[in-house]
N, C-alpha and C positions, 0 to 999 in steps of 0.2 A: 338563141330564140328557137323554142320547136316551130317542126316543120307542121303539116298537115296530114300527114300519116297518121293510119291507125295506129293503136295501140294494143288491144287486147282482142282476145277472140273471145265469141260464145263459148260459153262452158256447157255443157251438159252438169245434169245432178250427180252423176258417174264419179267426177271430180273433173282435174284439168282436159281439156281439149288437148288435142290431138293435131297438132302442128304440121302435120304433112296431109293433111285432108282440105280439101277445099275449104276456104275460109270466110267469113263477112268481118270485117275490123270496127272498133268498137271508138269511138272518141275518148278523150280523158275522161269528161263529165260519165261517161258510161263505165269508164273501166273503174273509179273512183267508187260511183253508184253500185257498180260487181260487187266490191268487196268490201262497203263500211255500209250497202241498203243506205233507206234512204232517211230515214230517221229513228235509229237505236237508243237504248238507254243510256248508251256510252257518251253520244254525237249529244243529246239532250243535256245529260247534267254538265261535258264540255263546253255548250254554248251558251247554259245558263251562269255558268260560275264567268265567263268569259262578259258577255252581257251586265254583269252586276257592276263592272267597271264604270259604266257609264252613270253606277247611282253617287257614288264619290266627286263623278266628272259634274256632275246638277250642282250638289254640292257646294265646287267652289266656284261654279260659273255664278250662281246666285247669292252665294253669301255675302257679297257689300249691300245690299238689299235690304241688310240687320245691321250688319257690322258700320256702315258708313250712313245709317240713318239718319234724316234729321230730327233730332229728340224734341221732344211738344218741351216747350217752356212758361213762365208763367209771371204776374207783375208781383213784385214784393207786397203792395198794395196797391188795393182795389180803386182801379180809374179806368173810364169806359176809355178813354183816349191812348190808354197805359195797352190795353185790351187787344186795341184794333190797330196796334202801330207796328210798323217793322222795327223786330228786336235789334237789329243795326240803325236805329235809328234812337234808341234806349241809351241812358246810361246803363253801364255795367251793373251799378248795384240797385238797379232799380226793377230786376227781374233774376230768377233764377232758371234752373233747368227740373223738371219734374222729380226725373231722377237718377243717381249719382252720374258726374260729368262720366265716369269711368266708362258706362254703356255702351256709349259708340264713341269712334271714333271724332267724329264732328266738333262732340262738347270736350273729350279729353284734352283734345290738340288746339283746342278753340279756333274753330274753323269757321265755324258758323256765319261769318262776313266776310272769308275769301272768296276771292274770283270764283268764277263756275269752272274755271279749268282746274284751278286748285284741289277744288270740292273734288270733279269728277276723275282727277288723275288718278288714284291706287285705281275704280274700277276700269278706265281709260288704257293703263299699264296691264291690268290684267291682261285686255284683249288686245293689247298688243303684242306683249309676250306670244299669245296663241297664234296672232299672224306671223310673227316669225319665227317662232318654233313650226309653225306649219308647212313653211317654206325649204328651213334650214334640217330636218328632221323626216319629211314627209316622205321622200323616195329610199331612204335607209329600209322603210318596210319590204318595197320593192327589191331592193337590189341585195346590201348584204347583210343586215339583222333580220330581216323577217318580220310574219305580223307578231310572233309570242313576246320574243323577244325586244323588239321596238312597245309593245304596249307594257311591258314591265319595267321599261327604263322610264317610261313616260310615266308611268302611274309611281312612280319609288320620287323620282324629280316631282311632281306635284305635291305627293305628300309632305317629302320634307321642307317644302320650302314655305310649306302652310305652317308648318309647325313654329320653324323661324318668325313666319310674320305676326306670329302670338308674343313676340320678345320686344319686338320694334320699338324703339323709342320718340320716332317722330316721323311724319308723314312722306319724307323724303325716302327712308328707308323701307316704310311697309310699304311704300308703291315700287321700289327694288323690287321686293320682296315676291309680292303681284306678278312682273313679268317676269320675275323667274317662273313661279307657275305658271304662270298663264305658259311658258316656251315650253314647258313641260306635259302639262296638260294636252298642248295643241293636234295630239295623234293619237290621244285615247279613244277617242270616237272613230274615228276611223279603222282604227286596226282592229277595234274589240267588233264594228260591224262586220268589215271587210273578212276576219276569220272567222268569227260564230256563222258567215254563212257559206264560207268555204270549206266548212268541216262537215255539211249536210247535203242532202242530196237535190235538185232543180225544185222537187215538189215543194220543198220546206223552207227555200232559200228566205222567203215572203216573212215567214212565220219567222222565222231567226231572228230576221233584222228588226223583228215589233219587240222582241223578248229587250232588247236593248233603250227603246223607246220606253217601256214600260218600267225597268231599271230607274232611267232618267225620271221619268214622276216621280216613283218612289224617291227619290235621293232630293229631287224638287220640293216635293213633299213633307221630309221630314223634317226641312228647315225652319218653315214657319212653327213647328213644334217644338223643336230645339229652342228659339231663341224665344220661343213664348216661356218656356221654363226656366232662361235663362236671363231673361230679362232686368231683371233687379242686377246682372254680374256683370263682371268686366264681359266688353266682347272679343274680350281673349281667350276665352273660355271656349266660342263658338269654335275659334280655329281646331284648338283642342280636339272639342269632341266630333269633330269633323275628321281630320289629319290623321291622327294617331290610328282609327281602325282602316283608314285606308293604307296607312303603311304595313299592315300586318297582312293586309290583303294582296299586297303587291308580290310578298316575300312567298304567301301560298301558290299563289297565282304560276310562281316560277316553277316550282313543282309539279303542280296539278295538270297543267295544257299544255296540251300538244302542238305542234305546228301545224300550218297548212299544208297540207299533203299533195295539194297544188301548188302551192309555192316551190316546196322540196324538188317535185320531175323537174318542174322547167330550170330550177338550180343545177340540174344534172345529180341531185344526191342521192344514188341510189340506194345507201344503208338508212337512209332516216325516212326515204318515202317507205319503204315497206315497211321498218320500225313502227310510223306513225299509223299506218292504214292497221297493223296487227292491232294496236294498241285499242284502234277505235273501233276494228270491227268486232262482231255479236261472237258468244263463244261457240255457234255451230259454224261460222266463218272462219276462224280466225286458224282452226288447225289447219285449209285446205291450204291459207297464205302464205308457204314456205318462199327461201329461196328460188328454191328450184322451178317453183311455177312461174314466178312473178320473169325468174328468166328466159321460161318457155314463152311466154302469153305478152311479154312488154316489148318494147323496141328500144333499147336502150340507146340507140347507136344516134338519137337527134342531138342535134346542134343545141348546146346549153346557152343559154339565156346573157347577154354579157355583163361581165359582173363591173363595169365601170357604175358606180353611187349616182351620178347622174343619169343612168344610160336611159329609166323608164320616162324624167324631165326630157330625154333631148327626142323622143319617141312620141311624146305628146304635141311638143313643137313643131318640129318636122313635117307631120303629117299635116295637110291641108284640113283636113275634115274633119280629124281628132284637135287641132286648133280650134276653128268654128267652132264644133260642140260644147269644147272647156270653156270657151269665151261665153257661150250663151249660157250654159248653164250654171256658169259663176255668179254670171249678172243676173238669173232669177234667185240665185241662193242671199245674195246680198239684199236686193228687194227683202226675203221673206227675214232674214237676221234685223232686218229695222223695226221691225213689229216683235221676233219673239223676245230679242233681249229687252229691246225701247219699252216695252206694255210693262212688266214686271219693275225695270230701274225706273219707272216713272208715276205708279200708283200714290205715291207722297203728292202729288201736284196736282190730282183729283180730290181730293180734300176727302176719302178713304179711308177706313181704317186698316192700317198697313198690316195685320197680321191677318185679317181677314180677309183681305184682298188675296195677297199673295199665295193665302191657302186656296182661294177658287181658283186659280189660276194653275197651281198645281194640279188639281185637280181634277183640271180638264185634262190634263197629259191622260189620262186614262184611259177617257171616249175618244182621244184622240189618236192613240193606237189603237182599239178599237176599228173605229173608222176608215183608219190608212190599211188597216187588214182588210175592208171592205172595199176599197180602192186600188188594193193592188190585185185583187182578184177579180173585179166586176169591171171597172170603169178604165178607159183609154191613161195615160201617165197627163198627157199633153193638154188634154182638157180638166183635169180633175186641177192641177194644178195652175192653171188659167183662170178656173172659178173662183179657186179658195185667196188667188192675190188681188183679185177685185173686190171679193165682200171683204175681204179684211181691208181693205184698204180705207172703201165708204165707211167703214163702222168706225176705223180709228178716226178721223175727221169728223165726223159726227157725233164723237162721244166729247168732245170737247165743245160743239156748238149747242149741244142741250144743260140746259139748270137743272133736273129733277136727279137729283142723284140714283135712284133706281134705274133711270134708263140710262144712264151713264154708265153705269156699274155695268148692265147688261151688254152694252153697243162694246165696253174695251173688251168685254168675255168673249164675246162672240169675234171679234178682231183677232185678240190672241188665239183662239182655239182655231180660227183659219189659217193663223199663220203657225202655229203649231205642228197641224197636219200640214199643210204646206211642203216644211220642214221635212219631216218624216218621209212624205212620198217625193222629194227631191233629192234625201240621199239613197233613197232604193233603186229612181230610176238612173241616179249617176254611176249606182253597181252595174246596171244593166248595157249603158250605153259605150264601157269600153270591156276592151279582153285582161285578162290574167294579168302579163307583162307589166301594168301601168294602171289597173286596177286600185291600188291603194295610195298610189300618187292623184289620180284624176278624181277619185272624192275627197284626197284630202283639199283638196285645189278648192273643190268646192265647198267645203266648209271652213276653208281659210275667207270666201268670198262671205259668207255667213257672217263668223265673228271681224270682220271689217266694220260691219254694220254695229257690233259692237263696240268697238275702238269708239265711235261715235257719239251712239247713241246717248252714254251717260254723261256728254257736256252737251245735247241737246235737252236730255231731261233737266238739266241743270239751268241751262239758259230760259226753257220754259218755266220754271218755277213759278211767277208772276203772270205767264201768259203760255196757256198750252199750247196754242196754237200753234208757236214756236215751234214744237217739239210731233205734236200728235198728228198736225197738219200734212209737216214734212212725212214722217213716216207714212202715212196714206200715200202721196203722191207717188214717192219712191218706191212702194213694192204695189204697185198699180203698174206703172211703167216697166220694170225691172220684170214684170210675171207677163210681160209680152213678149218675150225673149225665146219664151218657152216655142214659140210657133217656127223657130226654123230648126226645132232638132227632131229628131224620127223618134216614131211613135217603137215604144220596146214592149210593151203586152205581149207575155206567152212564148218570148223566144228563149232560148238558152246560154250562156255561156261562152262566150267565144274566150280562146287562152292566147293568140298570140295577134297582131296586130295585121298580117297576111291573112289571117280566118274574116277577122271583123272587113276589112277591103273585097273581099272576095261577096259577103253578103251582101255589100252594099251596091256590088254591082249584080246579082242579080234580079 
């Protein structure tokens, strides 16, 4: 683990400082800031191709959404009684399915009158895979793959095993199928945040982490388009043309990005931190970045980081007050995942039209990075998302006690777009609230507490079906409650960085 020692001296425009003159020493975040500035053309289109991961991540968090529809069906002939009855209450041949069974999963596998756990298992498997991938995966960034490396194993395992679930022959298998992704998946968000903003400097950190957010729309986004065109096809197609470019994007990805060059010091690796900082600094920087300097100017002699896979997990626990904080700010991430996944797997049960729904929903992801750019520069962390888990909470309850579908429509938009941003300014402030060390462990913690709330959600949308209440009632309550949590962690607006877990202790008794 480093120590608290500086690092680098002031330079002068001359070039290197001058090591036997009096000196002021410089922190990592400053010595980093020296020599990559604070947001290059370099650090830009790194954290933008880095951030795009997250649009593939939207992708297959939301594809049973299409893929595991309930298809509209219809009566062989015309009887109002034929009409209005539950098709599990039909003869078989006395209705058919709009259109061919092959569409979704539902009508292929003839699911359509299984249990709701049945129904809701492949997306169920999904979000489970992602809790334990999140678990079993999540400190590997920390300790010995890193974030490049851990986000391109993660992103190459989601792909392929999407591609597989386009093969599947029965529902047992594509829910396999599911949590193998979903295990895979469960660290792209994290690492693709956690690096895109550790590759930039304190000003930008903000702006990084939205470019990921915004990613996520897009990739949210272009589902409902996909399977509007795809509609009449197998929804095997959907995995397809989903999978396949995000494999190809895994394999660039390994090429193109660089590490964290934070991660790298406190690894002790001294040929790949300077490698990386050359690679990313500007070309009037990059000739002063020799060896030579970085030997005059760094302290190489701190104590490296220990390389046990557990070590950042047992640093989290250990500590009294890094407990507290992962605990509470689990239980607001959990609260706010009951709304953002619940809203989306559950528009079929508002009586909705499902491609139009899911496109405004989408959709909001826009104003709602956006927004959390406005929030993470203007507004306290602690109150912003205090507000946004109580109106969403009243709006999801209330979109289920009105009949006019207009205001229905509006009360779930408005619920999802607070828990949306929610979302957003809770994994920025979970960057904020621990150091380097344990940094990519303690948001993935918290976006493991997120997709728990998925695990759930889609056999509550499921048991709602007949009565939303079931479903939309719950999720109100619980990130109502769960956004109270937020009041015993400290307010992080405007500070910086801390790298090792002696820095963060040290502030907090100031």
């Amino acid at each position: 683990m480093t120590d608290q020692n500086p690092l680098l001296t002031h330079t002068e425009a001359a070039g290197p400082p001058d090591i036997h003159r009096n000196q002021q020493y410089l922190t990592l975040d400053d010595t980093i800031e020296h020599c990559i500035g604070d947001l290059g053309w370099s650090q830009l289109l790194q954290a933008i191709l880095i951030s795009f991961a997250w649009f593939f991540d939207a992708q297959q968090t939301f594809i049973s959404v299409f893929t595991d529809a309930q298809p509209k069906w219809s009566c062989k002939h015309s009887s109002s009684s034929c009409n209005n009855a539950n098709v599990c209450d039909l003869p078989r041949d006395s209705w058919s399915w709009d259109l061919p069974a092959f569409t979704s999963t539902i009508s292929e596998w003839s699911l359509e009158c299984a249990n709701p756990i049945i129904i809701g298992l492949p997306a169920s498997s999904f979000f489970t895979g992602c809790l334990a991938g999140g678990f079993a995966l999540a400190t590997l960034a920390d300790s010995t793959l890193g974030r490049k490396n851990m986000l391109v194993l993660s992103s190459l395992v989601m792909s392929l095993s999407g591609v597989l679930a386009a093969v599947s022959t029965n529902v047992w298998m594509y829910a396999a199928l599911r949590f193998v992704s979903g295990f895979g998946r469960a660290t792209i968000g994290t690492c693709a945040l956690v690096l895109s903003t550790e590759l930039v400097g304190k000003k930008w950190r903000g702006n990084a982490g939205i470019m990921g957010f915004v990613c996520f729309a897009l990739g949210f986004l272009s589902l409902p388009v996909e399977a509007y065109l795809l509609r009449e096809y197998s929804w095997r197609l959907i995995y397809l043309w989903t999978c396949v470019p995000s494999l190809f994007y895994s394999i660039i990805m390994y090429f193109a990005v660089r590490e964290s060059p934070r991660w790298l010091f406190i690894k002790g690796r001294k040929e790949n931190f300077i490698q990386a900082l050359r690679s990313i600094a500007g070309s009037k920087k990059r000739g002063r970045l020799t060896e030579s300097f970085f030997n005059e100017t760094v302290n190489w002699e701190e104590k490296v980081q220990e390389r046990n896979i557990y070590s950042a997990m047992k640093m989290l626990l250990n500590k009294g007050w890094a407990l507290r904080r992962i605990a509470a700010v689990m239980a607001v991430g959990f609260g706010l995942g009951m709304i953002y996944y619940g809203m989306p797997l559950g528009l079929g049960n508002l009586s909705l039209d499902l491609h139009l729904g899911v496109s405004l929903n989408a959709l909001l992801e826009f104003p709602s990075s956006f927004l959390t750019f406005f929030l993470i520069g203007k507004l306290n962390r602690k109150s912003s998302i205090l507000g946004l888990t109580v109106l969403s909470g009243i709006c999801s309850v209330a979109c289920v006690l009105v009949k006019w579908k207009g205001i229905q429509m509006g009360l779930e938009l408005v619920s999802f777009f607070s828990a949306c941003t929610g979302t957003n300014v809770i994994l920025i402030y979970a960057l904020e609230l621990f150091p380097t060390c344990v940094r990519n462990s303690a948001v993935s913690m918290v976006r493991q507490a997120v997709v728990l709330s998925g695990v759930l959600s889609p056999i509550l949308v499921a048991a709602g079906k007949h009565n939303g209440l079931i479903s939309y009632a719950v999720f109100g309550v619980t990130i109502v409650l769960c956004g109270l949590f937020v009041i015993w962690l400290p307010e992080t607006k405007g500070r910086t960085f801390c790298d090792t877990m002696e820095e963060e202790e040290e502030r907090r008794d100031m």
